[in-house]
C-alpha positions as CSV (number, residue, x, y, z in Angstrom):
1,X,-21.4,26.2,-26.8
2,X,-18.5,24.6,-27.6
3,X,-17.0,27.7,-28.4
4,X,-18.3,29.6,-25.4
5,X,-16.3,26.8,-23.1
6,X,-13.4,27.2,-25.2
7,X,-13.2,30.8,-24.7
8,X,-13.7,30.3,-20.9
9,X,-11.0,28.0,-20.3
10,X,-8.6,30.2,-22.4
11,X,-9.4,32.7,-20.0
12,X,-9.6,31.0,-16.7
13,X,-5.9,29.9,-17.6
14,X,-5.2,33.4,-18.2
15,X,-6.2,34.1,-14.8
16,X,-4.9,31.9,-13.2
17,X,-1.9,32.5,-14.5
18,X,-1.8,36.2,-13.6
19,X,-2.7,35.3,-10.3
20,X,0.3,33.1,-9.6
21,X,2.4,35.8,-10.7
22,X,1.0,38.3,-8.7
23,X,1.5,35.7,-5.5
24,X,5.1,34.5,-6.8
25,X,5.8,38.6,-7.3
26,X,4.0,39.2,-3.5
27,X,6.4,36.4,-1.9
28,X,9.4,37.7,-3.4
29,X,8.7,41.4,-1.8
30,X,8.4,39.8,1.4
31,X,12.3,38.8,1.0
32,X,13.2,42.0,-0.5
33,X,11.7,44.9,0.8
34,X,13.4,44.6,4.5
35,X,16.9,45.2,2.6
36,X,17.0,48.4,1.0
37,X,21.1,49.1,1.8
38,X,22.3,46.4,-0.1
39,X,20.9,47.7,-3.6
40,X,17.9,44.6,-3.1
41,X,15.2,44.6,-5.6
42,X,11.9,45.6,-4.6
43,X,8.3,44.3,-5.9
44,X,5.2,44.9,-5.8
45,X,1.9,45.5,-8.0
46,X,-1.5,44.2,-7.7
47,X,-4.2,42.3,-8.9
48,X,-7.7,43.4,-9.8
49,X,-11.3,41.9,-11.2
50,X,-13.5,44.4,-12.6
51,X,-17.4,43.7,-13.6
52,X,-19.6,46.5,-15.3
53,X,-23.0,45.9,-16.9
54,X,-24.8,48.2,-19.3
55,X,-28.4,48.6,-18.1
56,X,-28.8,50.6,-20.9
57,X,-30.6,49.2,-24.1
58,X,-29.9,46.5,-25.8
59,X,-28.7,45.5,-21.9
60,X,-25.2,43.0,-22.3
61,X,-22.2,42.7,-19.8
62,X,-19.4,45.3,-21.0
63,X,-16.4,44.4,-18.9
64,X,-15.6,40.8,-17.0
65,X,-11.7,41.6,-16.8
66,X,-9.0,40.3,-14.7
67,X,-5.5,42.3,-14.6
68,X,-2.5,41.8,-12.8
69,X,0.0,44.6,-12.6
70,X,3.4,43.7,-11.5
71,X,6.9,46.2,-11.0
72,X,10.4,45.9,-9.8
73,X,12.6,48.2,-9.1
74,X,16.6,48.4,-7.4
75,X,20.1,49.7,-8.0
76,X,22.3,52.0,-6.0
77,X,23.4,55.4,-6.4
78,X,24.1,56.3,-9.7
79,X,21.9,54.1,-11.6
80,X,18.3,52.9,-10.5
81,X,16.0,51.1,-12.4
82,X,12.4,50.1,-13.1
83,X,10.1,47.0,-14.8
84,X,6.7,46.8,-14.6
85,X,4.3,45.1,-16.6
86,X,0.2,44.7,-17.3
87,X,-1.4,41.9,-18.5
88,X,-5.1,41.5,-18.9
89,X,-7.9,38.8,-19.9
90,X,-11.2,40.1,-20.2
91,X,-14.0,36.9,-20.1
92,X,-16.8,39.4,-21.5
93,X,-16.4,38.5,-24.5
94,X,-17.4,34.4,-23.7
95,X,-20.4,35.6,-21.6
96,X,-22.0,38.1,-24.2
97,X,-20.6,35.7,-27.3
98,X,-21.3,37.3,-30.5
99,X,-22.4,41.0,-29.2
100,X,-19.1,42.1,-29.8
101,X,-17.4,42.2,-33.7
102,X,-14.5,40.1,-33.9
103,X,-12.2,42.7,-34.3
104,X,-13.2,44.5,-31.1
105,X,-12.4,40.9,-29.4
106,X,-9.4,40.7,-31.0
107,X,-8.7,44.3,-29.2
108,X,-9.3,43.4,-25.9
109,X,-9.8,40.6,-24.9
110,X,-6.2,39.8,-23.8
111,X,-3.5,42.2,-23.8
112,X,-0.1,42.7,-22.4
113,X,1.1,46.3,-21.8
114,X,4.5,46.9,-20.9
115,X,3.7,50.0,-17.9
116,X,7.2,52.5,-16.5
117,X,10.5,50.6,-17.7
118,X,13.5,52.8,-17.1
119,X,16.6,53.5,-16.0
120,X,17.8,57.0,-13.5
121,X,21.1,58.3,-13.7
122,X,22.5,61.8,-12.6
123,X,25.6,63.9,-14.8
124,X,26.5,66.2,-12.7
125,X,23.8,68.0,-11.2
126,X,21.3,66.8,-14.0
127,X,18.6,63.8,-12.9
128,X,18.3,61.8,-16.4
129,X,15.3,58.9,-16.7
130,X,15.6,57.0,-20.1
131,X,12.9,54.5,-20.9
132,X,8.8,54.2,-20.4
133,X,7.7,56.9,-18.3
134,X,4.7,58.7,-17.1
135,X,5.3,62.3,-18.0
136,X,2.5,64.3,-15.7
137,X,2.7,68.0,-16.3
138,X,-1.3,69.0,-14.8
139,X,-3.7,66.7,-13.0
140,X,-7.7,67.9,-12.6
141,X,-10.5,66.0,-11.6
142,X,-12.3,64.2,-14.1
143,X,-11.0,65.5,-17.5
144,X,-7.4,65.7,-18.5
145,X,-6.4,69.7,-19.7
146,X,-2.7,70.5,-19.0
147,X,-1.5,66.4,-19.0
148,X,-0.7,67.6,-22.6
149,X,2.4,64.6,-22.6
150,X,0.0,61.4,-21.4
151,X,-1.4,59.1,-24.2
152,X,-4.2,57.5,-22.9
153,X,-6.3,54.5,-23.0
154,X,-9.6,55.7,-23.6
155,X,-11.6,52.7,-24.5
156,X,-13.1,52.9,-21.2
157,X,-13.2,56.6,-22.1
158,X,-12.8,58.4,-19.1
159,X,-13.8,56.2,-16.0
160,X,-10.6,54.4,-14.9
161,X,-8.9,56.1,-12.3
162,X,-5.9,58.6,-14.4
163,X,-3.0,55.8,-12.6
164,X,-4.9,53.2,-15.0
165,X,-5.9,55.4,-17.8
166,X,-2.4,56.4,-19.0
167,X,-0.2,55.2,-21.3
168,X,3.5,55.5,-20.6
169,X,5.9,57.6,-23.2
170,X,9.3,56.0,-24.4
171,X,11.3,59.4,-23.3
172,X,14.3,60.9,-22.5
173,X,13.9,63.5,-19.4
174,X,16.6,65.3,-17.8
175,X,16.0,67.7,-15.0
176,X,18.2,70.3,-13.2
177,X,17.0,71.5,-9.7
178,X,18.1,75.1,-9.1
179,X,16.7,76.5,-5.5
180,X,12.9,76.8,-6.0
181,X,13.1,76.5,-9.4
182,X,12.6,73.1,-11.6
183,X,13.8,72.7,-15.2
184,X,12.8,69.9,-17.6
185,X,13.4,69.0,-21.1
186,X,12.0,65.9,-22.7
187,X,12.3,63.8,-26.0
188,X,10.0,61.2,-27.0
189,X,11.5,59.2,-30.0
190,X,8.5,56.6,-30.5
191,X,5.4,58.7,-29.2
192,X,2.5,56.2,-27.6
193,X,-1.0,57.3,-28.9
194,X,-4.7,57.3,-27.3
195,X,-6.0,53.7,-27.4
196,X,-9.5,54.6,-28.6
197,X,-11.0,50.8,-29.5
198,X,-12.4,49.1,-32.8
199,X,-15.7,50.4,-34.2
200,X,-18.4,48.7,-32.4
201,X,-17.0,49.0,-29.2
202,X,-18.4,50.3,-25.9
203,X,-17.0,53.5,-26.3
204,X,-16.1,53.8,-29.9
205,X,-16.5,57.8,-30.6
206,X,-18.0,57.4,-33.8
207,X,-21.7,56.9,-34.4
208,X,-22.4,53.1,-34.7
209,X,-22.8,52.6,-38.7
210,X,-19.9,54.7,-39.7
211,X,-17.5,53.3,-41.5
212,X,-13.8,53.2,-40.5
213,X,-10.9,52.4,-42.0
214,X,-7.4,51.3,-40.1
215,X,-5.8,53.9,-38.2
216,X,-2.6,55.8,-39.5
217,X,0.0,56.4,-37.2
218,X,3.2,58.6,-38.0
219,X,6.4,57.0,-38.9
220,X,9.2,57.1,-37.0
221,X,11.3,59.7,-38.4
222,X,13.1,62.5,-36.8
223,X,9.9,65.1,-37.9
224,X,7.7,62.9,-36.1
225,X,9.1,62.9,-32.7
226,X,8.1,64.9,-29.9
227,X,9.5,67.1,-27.7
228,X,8.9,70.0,-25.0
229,X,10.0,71.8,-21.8
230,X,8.6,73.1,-18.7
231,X,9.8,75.0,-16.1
232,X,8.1,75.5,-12.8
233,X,8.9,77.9,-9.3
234,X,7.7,78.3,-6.1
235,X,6.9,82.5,-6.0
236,X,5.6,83.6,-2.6
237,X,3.4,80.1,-1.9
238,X,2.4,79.9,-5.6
239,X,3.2,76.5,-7.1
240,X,3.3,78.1,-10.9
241,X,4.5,76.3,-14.1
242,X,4.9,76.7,-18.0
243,X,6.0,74.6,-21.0
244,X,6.0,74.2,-24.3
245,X,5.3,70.7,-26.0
246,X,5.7,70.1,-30.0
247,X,4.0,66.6,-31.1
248,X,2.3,64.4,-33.0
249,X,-1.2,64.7,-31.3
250,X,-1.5,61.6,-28.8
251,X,-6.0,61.4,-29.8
252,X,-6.5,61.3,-33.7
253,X,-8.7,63.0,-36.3
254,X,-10.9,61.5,-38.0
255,X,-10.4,62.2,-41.6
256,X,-13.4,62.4,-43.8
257,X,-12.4,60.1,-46.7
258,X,-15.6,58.9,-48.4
259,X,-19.4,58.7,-47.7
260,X,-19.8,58.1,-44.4
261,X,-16.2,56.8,-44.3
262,X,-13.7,57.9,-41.8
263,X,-9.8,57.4,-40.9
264,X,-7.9,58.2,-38.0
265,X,-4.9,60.1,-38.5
266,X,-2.6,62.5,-36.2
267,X,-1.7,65.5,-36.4
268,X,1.5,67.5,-35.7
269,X,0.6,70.5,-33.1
270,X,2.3,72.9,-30.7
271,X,1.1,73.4,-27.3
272,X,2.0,76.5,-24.9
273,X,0.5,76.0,-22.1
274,X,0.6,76.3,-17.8
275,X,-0.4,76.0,-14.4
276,X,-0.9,77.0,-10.8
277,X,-1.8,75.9,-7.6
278,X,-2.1,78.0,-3.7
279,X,-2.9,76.7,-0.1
280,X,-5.1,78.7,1.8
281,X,-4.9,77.4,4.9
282,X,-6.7,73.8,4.2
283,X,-8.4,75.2,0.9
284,X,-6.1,74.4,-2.4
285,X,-6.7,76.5,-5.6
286,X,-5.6,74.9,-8.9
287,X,-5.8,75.9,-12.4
288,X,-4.4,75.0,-16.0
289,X,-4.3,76.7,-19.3
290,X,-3.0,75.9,-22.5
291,X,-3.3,76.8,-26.1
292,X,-3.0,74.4,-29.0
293,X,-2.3,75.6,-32.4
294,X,-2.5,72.8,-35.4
295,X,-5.8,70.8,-34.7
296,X,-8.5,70.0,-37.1
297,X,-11.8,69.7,-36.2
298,X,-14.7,67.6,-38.4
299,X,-17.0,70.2,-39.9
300,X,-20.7,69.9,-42.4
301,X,-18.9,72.6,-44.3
302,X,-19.0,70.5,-47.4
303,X,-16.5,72.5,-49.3
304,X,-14.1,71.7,-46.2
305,X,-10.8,69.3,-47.6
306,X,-11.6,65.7,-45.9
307,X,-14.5,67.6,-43.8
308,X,-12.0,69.6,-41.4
309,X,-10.9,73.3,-40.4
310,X,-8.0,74.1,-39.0
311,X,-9.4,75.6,-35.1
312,X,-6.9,76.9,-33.0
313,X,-8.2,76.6,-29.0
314,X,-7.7,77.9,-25.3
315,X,-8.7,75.4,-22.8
316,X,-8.6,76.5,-19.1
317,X,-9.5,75.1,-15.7
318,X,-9.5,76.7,-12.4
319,X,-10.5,74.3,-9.2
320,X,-10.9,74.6,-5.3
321,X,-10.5,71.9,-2.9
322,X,-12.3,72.1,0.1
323,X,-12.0,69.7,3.4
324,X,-15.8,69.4,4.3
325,X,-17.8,66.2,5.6
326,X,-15.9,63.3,7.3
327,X,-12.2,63.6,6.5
328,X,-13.9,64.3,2.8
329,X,-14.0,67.2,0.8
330,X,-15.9,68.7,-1.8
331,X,-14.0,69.8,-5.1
332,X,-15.6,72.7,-7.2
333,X,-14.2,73.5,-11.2
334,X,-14.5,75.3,-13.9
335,X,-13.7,74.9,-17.6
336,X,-13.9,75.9,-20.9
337,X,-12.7,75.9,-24.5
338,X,-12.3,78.9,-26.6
339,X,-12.1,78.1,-30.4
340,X,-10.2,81.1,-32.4
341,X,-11.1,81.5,-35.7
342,X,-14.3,79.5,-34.9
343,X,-16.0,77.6,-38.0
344,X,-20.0,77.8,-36.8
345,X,-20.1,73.9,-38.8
346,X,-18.2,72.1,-36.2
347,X,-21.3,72.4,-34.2
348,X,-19.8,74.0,-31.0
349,X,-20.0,77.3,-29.5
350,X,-17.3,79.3,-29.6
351,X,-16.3,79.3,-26.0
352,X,-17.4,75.7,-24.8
353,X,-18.1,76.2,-20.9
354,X,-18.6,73.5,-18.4
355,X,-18.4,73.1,-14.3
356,X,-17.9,70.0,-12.1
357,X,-18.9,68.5,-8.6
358,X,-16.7,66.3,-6.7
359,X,-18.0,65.5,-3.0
360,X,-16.4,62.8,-1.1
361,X,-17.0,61.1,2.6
362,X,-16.3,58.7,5.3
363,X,-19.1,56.7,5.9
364,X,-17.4,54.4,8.5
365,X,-13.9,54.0,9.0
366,X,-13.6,51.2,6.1
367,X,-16.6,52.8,4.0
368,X,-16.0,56.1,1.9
369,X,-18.9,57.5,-0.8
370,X,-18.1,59.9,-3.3
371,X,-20.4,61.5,-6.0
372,X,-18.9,63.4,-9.3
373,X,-21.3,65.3,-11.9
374,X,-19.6,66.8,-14.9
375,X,-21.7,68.9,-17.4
376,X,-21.4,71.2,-20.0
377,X,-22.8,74.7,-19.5
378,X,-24.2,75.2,-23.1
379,X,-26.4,72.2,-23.6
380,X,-27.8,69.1,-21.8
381,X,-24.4,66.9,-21.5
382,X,-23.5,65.0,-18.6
383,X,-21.5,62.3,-16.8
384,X,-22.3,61.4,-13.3
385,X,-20.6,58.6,-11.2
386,X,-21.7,57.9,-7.5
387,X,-19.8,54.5,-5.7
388,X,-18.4,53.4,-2.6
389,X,-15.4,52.2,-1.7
390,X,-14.8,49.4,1.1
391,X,-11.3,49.4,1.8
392,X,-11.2,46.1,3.9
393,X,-7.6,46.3,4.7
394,X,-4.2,48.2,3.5
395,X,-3.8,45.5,0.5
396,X,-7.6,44.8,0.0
397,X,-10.4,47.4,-1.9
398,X,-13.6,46.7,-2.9
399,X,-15.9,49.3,-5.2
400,X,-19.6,49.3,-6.3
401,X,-20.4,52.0,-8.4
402,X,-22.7,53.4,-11.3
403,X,-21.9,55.5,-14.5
404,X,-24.4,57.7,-16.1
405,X,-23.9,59.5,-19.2
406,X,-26.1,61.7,-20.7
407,X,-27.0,64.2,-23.4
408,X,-27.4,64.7,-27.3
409,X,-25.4,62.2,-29.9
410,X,-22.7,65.5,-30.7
411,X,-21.7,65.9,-26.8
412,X,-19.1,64.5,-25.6
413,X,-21.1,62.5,-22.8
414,X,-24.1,62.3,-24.4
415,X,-22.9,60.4,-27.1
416,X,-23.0,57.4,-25.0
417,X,-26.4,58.2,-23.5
418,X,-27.1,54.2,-24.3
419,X,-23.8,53.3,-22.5
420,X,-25.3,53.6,-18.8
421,X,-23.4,50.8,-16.7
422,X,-23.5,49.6,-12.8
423,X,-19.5,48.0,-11.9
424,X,-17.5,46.8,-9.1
425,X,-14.0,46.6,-8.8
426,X,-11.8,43.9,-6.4
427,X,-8.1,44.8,-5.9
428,X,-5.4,43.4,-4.1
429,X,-2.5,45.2,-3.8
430,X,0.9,43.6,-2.6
C-alpha cells in the first residue's frame, strides 16, 4: 500500500507538473501569437489524459496516462526554428500494481521525448531543415505502407492517431522546387527506431513466455546511416511520386538465438518504392507501392541460420475516399504483400491480401462517429475500432471508443485476440 501511494504521488506531481507547463506555455501564446512581423515566438501544444481497459481476460487497466506536448517556434527570413517536447506519466502502473514486470514499468511509466527540433534555412533556391523531423513520404488509413522514413512507437501498436504514433528522424533534408516538380534528398545520421515495448507488455509481438534478450541497435558509423530521395510531379491532375530509401530497418528481427530465445536486431535494406493520388470531382483515389529488398523473416525451417530467410516483398495499397453521410465519408482500400522467393515456413501466403472500411459521420454538430474494420483476406484476422468524438469547443475533445482485435496467435491482429480494450481520450489543445 505504501507503495501503491508512493507511486501515485510521484505521478500526481508529474501531472501536475505537466499541467502547469502546458498553462505557463498557453499564457505565453496569448502574448505571442498577435505579433508575427517582429520575428515573435509562437507556442502552442496540448495536453491530454488517456484511459483504456482491457475487458479481455485476465481483465486489468492498460493505459491511465497523462501527456503534455508543448512547441515553439520563430525567426525571420532566412532562418526559422522549432522546439517541441513530450513528456508523459502513465498512473497504470499504481492502479494494476504488480501486473506489469518491472522492466515494462521502467519503459513507460514516465518518459520524456524530445518531438520536431530544427532549424530552416534556404541556399539559394534550395529549402534546407536540419534537426528532428517528421519525414512523411505516404499516408493510408490504418496501416503505414509507403511512410518508409517514420520510426514509430508501436507499443500501443497501431491505435494512436499517426501525429502521435511517429517518431521524429534526426535528418538533413534539402529540397529544390522546380515548376510542378519537387525534389528531395535526405540524410539521417542517428536513425530513430520502432519503440516496440519490454516483453510482457500490452502489445509485446512475441508470444508471452518467450524469451528475449536486450535489443541491438546499429552503431553509429557512416555504413549505418540512412539515406534516400524522392521526387514527386503534378502530370495532368495526378499527384505521382517515387523514391528510393537505403537504411537500417526502423522495426527489428527477431533473431532466433537459442530455445525459445529471441533478440531484436536491424537490418540494412533498400526500399524503391511510390505513390499516387487523383481528384474526381469530390472522390480522391490514392495508392502506394514499394518493394523492399534485405528483410528476414522468422521461419520453422529448422536448418534456417538464427531461424530466418532472406524474403524479398511488394507491398501495395490503392484507396477511394468518398464524401457520403453528414459532412462524412466512407474510405474503401485495398492491400497486399507479395513475398518473392517465398519460403512456405514463414507461415504466410505468398501474396498476403487484405481490404479496409473507414465510415465516418456527423452525428450533431459537436458529435462525430466513425467505425474502421481492417482484415486480412486469407484468414480470420481483424481489427475493428468504432468511437465518438465530442469536440466541445476548438481547444477541447473528448473520445469514447472500443478496440477489437481478433484472429489466430500468427496474424498480425489476432495475436492480441486477449488485448480487447474500451478507452477515452481528453485533450486540450492551446
Amino acid at each position: 500500500m505504501d507503495s501503491f501511494n508512493s507511486t501515485l504521488g510521484r505521478f500526481a506531481l508529474a501531472f501536475s507538473t505537466l499541467a502547469f507547463c502546458g498553462v505557463a506555455t498557453a499564457a505565453d501564446a496569448d502574448l505571442d501569437l498577435d505579433d508575427t512581423s517582429t520575428g515573435a515566438v509562437k507556442t502552442g501544444g496540448h495536453l491530454q489524459f488517456d484511459m483504456a481497459r482491457t475487458y479481455a481476460s485476465p481483465e486489468h487497466w492498460s493505459m491511465a496516462r497523462a501527456r503534455a506536448e508543448v512547441a515553439a517556434q520563430g525567426g525571420g527570413e532566412s532562418l526559422k526554428w522549432k522546439v517541441s517536447g513530450r513528456a508523459d506519466a502513465d498512473a497504470v502502473f499504481a492502479i494494476d500494481s504488480g501486473f506489469y514486470p518491472d522492466a515494462v514499468r521502467r519503459d513507460q511509466q514516465y518518459q520524456f521525448d524530445l518531438r520536431e527540433t530544427f532549424v530552416d534555412f534556404s541556399t539559394g533556391e534550395v529549402d534546407v531543415r536540419i534537426g528532428r523531423q517528421h519525414i512523411v513520404w505516404g499516408e493510408m488509413v490504418g496501416l503505414f505502407f509507403a511512410d518508409v522514413v517514420s520510426a514509430r512507437d508501436l507499443r500501443s501498436f497501431y491505435l494512436p492517431d499517426f501525429e502521435q504514433l511517429r517518431i521524429p528522424q534526426w535528418a538533413a533534408r534539402a529540397e529544390y522546387y522546380f515548376g510542378d516538380t519537387h525534389a528531395e534528398l535526405v540524410w539521417i545520421p542517428v536513425p530513430s527506431y520502432d519503440k516496440i515495448g519490454k516483453p510482457g507488455s500490452e502489445f509485446y509481438p512475441l508470444p508471452k513466455g518467450a524469451n528475449v534478450r536486450g535489443e541491438v541497435k546499429p552503431d553509429s558509423s557512416l555504413g549505418n546511416t540512412n539515406w534516400g530521395g524522392r521526387l514527386s510531379r503534378l502530370v495532368g491532375g495526378w499527384d505521382l511520386s517515387g523514391f528510393y530509401y537505403r537504411s537500417m530497418d526502423v522495426a527489428p528481427t527477431f533473431y532466433v538465438v537459442g530455445i525459445n530465445e529471441f533478440q531484436p536486431r536491424h537490418e540494412r535494406i533498400a526500399q524503391l518504392g511510390g505513390t499516387f493520388a487523383k481528384d474526381f470531382g469530390d472522390l480522391v483515389l490514392k495508392g502506394e507501392v514499394v518493394h523492399s529488398r534485405g528483410r528476414k523473416f522468422n521461419t520453422n525451417n529448422l536448418m534456417a541460420p538464427n531461424g530466418l530467410v532472406d524474403q524479398d516483398t511488394l507491398d501495395y495499397v490503392v484507396g477511394v475516399d468518398i464524401p457520403a453521410f453528414r459532412d462524412g465519408r466512407v474510405n474503401l482500400q485495398y492491400f497486399a504483400r507479395r513475398t518473392f522467393d517465398h519460403d512456405a515456413g514463414t507461415g504466410l501466403d505468398r501474396t498476403e491480401g487484405g481490404a479496409s472500411i473507414l465510415l465516418r459521420s456527423a452525428v450533431t454538430r459537436s458529435w462525430e462517429a466513425e467505425a474502421l474494420l481492417v482484415s486480412m483476406l486469407n484468414r480470420t484476422d481483424y481489427m475493428f475500432r468504432p468511437k465518438v468524438t465530442w469536440s466541445a469547443s476548438r481547444s477541447w475533445r473528448l473520445v469514447f471508443g472500443v478496440d477489437v482485435l481478433g484472429g489466430k496467435p500468427t496474424g498480425l491482429f489476432g495475436r492480441y485476440d486477449d488485448r480487447d480494450r474500451i478507452y477515452t481520450e481528453a485533450r486540450w489543445s492551446f
